[in-house]
C-alpha positions as CSV (number, residue, x, y, z in Angstrom):
1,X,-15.3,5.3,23.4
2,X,-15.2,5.1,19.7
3,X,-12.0,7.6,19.7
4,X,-10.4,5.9,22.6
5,X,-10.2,2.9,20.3
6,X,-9.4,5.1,17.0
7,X,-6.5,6.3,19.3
8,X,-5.6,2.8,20.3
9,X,-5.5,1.1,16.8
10,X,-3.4,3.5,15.6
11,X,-0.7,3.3,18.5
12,X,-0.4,-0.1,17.9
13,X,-0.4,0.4,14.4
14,X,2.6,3.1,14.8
15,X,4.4,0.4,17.5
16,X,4.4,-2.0,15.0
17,X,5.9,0.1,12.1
18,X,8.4,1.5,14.8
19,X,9.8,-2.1,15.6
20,X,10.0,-3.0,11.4
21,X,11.7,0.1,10.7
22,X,14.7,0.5,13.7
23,X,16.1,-2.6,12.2
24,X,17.5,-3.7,8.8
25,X,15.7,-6.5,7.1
26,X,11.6,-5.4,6.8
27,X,9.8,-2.0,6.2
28,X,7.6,-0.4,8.2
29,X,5.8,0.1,5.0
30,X,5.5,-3.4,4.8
31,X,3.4,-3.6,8.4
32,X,1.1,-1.3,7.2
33,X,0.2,-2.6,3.8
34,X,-0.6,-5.8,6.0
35,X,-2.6,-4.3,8.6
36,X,-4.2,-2.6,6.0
37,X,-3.9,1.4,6.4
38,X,-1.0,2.1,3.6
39,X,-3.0,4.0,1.5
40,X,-4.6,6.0,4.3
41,X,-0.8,6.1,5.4
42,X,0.3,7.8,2.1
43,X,-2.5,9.6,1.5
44,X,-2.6,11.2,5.0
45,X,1.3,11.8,4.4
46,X,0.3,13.6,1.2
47,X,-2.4,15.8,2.4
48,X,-0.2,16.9,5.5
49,X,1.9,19.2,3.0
50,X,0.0,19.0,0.5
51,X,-3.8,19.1,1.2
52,X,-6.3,21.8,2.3
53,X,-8.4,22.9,5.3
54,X,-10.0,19.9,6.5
55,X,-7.9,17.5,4.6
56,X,-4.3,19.0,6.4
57,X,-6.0,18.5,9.8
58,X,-8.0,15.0,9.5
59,X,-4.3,14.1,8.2
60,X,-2.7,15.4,11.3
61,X,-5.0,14.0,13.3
62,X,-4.4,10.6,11.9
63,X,-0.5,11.0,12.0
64,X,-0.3,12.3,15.9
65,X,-1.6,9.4,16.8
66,X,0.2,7.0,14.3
67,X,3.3,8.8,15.3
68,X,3.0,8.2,18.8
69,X,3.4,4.7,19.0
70,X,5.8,4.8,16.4
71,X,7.9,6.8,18.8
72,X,7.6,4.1,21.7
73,X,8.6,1.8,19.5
74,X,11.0,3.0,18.0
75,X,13.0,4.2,21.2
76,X,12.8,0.6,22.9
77,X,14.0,-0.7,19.7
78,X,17.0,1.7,19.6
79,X,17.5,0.6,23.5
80,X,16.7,-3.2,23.5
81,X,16.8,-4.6,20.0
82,X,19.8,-3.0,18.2
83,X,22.2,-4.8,20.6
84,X,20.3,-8.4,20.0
85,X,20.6,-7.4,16.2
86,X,24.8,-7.0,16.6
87,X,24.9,-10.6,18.6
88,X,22.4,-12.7,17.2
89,X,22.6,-11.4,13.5
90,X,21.6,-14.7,11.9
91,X,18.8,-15.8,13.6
92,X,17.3,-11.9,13.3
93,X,18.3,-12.4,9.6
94,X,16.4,-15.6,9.7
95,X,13.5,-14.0,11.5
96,X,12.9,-11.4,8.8
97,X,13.3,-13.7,5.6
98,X,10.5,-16.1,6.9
99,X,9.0,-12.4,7.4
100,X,9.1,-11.4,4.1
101,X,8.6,-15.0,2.2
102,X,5.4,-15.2,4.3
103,X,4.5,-11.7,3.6
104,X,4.8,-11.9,0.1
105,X,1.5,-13.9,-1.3
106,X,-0.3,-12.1,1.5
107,X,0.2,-9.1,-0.1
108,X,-0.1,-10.6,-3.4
109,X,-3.4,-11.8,-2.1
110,X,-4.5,-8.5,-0.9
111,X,-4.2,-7.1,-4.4
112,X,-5.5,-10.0,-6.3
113,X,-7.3,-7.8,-8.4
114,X,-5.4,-5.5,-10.1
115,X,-2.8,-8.5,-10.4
116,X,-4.9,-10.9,-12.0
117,X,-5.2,-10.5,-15.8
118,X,-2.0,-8.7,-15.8
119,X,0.8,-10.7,-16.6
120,X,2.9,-8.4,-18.9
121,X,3.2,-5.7,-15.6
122,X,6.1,-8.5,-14.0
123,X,8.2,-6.7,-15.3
124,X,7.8,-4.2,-13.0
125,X,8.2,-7.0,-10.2
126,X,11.8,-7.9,-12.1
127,X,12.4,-4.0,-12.2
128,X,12.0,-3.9,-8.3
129,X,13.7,-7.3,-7.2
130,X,16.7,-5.9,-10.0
131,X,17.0,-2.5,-7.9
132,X,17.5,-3.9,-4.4
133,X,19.6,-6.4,-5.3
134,X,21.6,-3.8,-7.4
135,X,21.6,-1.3,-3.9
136,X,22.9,-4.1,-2.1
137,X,25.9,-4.7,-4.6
138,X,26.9,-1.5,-4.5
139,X,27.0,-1.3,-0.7
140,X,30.6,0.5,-0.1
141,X,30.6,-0.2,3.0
142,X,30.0,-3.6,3.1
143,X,33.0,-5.7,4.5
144,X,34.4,-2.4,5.7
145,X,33.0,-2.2,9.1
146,X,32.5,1.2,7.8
147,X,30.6,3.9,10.3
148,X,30.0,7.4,10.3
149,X,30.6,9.5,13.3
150,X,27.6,11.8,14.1
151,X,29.1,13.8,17.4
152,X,30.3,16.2,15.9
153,X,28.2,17.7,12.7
154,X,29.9,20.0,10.1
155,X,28.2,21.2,6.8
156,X,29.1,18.2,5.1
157,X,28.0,15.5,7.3
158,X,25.2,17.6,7.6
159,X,24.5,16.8,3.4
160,X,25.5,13.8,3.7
161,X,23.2,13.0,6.6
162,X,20.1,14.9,5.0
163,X,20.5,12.9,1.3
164,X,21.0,9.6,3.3
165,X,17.9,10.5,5.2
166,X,15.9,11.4,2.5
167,X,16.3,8.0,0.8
168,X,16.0,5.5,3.8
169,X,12.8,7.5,4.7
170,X,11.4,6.7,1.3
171,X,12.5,3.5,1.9
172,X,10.8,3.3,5.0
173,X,7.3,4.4,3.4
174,X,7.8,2.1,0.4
175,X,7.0,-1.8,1.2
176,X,9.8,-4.2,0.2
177,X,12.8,-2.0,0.8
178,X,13.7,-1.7,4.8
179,X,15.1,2.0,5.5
180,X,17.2,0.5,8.1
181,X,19.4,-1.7,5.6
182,X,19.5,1.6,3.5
183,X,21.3,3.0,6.5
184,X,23.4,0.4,6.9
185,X,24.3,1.2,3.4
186,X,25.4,4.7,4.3
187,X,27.5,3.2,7.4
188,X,24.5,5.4,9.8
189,X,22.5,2.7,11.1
190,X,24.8,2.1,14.4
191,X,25.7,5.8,14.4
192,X,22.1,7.1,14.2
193,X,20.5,4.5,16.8
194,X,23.6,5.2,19.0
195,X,22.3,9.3,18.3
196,X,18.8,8.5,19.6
197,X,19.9,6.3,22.6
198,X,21.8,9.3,23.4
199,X,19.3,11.5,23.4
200,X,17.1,9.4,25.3
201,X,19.5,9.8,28.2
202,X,19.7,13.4,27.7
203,X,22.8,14.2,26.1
204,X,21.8,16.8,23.8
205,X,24.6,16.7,21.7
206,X,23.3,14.3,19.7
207,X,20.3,16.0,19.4
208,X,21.4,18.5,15.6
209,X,22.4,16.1,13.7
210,X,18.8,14.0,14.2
211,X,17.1,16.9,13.3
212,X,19.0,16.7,10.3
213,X,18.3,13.3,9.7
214,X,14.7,14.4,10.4
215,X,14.5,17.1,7.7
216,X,14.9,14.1,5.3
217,X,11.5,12.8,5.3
218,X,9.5,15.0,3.2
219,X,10.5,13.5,-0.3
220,X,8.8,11.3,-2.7
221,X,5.2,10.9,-1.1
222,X,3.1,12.5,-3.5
223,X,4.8,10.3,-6.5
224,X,4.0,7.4,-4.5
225,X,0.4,8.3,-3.9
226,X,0.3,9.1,-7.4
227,X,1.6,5.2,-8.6
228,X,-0.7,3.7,-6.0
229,X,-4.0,5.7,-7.6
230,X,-2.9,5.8,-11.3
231,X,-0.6,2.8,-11.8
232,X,-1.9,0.7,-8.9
233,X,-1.4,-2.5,-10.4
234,X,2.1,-2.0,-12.2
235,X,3.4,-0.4,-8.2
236,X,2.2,-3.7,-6.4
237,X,4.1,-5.5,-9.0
238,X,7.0,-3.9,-7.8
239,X,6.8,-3.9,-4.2
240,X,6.6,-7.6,-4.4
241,X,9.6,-7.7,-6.4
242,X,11.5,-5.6,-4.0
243,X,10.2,-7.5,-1.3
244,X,11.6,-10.4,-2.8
245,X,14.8,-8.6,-3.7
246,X,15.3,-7.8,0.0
247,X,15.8,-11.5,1.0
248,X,19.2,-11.5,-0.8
249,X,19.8,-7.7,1.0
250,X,18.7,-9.6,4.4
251,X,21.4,-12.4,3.4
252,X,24.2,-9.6,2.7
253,X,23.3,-7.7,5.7
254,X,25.8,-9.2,8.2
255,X,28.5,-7.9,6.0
256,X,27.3,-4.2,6.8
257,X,27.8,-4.6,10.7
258,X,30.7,-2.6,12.3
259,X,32.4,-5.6,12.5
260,X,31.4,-7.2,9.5
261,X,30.2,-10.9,9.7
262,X,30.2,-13.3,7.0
263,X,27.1,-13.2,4.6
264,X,24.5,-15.6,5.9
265,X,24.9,-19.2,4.1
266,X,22.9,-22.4,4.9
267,X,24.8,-22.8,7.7
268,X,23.9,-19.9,9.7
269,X,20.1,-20.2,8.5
270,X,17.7,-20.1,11.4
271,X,14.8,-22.3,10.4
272,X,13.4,-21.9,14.0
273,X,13.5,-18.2,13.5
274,X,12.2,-18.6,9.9
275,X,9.4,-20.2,11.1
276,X,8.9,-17.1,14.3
277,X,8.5,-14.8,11.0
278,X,6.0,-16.6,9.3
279,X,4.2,-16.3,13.1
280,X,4.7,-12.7,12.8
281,X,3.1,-12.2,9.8
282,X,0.4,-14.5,10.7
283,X,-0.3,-12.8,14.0
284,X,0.0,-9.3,12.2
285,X,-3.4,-10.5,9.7
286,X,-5.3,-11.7,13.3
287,X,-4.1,-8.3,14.7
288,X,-5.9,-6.7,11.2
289,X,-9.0,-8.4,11.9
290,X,-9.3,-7.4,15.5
291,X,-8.5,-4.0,15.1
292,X,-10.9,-3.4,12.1
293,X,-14.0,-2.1,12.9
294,X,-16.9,-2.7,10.3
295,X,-17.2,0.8,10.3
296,X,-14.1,1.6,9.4
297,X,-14.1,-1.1,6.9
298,X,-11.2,-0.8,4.3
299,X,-9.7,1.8,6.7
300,X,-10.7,5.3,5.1
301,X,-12.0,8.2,5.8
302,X,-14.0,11.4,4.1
303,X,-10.6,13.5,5.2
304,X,-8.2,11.3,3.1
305,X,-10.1,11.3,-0.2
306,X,-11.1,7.7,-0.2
307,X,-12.2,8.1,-3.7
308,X,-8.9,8.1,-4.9
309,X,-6.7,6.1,-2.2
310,X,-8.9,4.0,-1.0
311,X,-7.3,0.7,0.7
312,X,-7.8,-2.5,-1.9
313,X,-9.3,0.1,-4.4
314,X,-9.3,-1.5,-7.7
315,X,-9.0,0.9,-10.5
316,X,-9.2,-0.3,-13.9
317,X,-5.6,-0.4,-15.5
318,X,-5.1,-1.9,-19.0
């Protein structure tokens, strides 16, 4: 029974990352530092590649199952939601700003701790605001309608794919910055869901170039493992000021589309769906609390070195 429910929490835990990372706006890192299982995330991440004997398989064991709701929900976002994201852009726009300004002192609240006391570390919070904001400036594709076209993969696509991969993957992972807007960026977003929905219907010939895009994802995990145990309080300064970075990236995002739409202004703001993402997030903290078992409270385990990442683990930072 007890790993029925293991197997259960961490489906819906995967589902819900899924549906935050297949479209731009909010992180699937951002899910699970509010259900409360990033550190377990990034430590079991770590330890896959990293880690020993019983560490490498605990991790596997945890990942499977994370995986395979993150697969469910990511391929009934690439069928259902992508196409509501082309045709109701503002209102999903809207949707993930009340999202993120809802998310924010939830998080902040979470890690109250290592914040408190610790006012000189805002700058890291300016330093993360300063580099999504300065991403989203530099978009070259913005305006431009810009795509790639992923049929037909040659050695440099295949680069261009990979390198693209490997930051929107790290993007995923880190709360604050969505992977999906990254992709966007790179004129892959449309191109890359279009690749999966393709594949889900059994044309293979989509299939290469999102194995490339796959072979992206090992980068940067142990450096973030290494902030979140070492510098704990100076990262969380930074996520929140990428989070809050991200609402002017969620404002630009519009102008990313394949037919580019204007930047989202007062006009176009949704304060209906505003107020739907501050639901979200609220219905994501009852979610935590009735999928947390007071066994498995703070969400560890022996097999991912709780002594070290250890969810809400407060180390004692200058």
């Amino acid at each position: 029974m007890r790993k029925a429910k293991e197997l259960l929490i961490n489906f819906i835990r995967g589902f819900c990352m899924a549906l935050a990372d297949s479209v731009p706006g909010v992180s699937g890192g951002t899910v699970a530092f509010l259900l409360g299982f990033y550190d377990r995330f990034i430590g079991s991440l770590d330890d896959l590649f990293h880690g020993k004997g019983p560490a490498k398989v605990a991790a596997l064991s945890f990942l499977v199952k994370l995986a395979f709701g993150w697969i469910i929900g990511f391929g009934l976002s690439a069928a259902a939601l992508t196409s509501f994201f082309d045709s109701h852009i503002y209102e999903v726009s809207s949707l993930f700003m009340g999202f993120i300004v809802f998310a924010i002192p939830i998080v902040a609240l979470e890690e109250k701790r290592v914040l408190k006391g610790r006012a000189r570390n805002l700058a890291f919070a300016v330093l993360g605001a300063a580099l999504v904001v300065a991403v989203t400036l530099l978009n070259p594709t913005a305006g431009s309608g810009m795509s790639v076209a992923v049929e037909h993969l040659d050695a440099g696509l295949a680069v261009y794919v990979f390198f693209a991969a490997m930051v929107a993957i790290t993007a995923m992972v880190l709360p604050g910055i969505s992977g999906s807007t990254l992709l966007l960026i790179f004129g892959l977003y449309v191109p890359i869901m279009g690749a999966v929905r393709a594949v889900m219907g059994l044309d293979m010939a989509y299939l290469p170039i999102l194995l490339v895009f796959a072979a992206g994802v090992l980068v940067f995990v142990r450096l973030i493992r290494r902030c979140l145990e070492r510098f704990r309080s100076q990262t969380v300064y930074a996520i929140l000021g990428m989070m809050a970075g991200s609402l002017y990236s969620i404002t630009q995002g519009p102008l990313t589309l394949a037919v580019p739409q204007p930047a989202m202004e007062l006009a176009t703001f949704s304060p209906l769906f505003f107020a739907a993402g501050g639901l979200v997030v609220g219905g994501l903290q009852l979610m935590r609390r009735q999928l947390e078992d007071p066994a498995d409270a703070g969400d560890t385990a022996p097999e991912t070195k709780p002594s070290e990442c250890e969810p809400n683990r407060q180390p004692d930072l200058p």
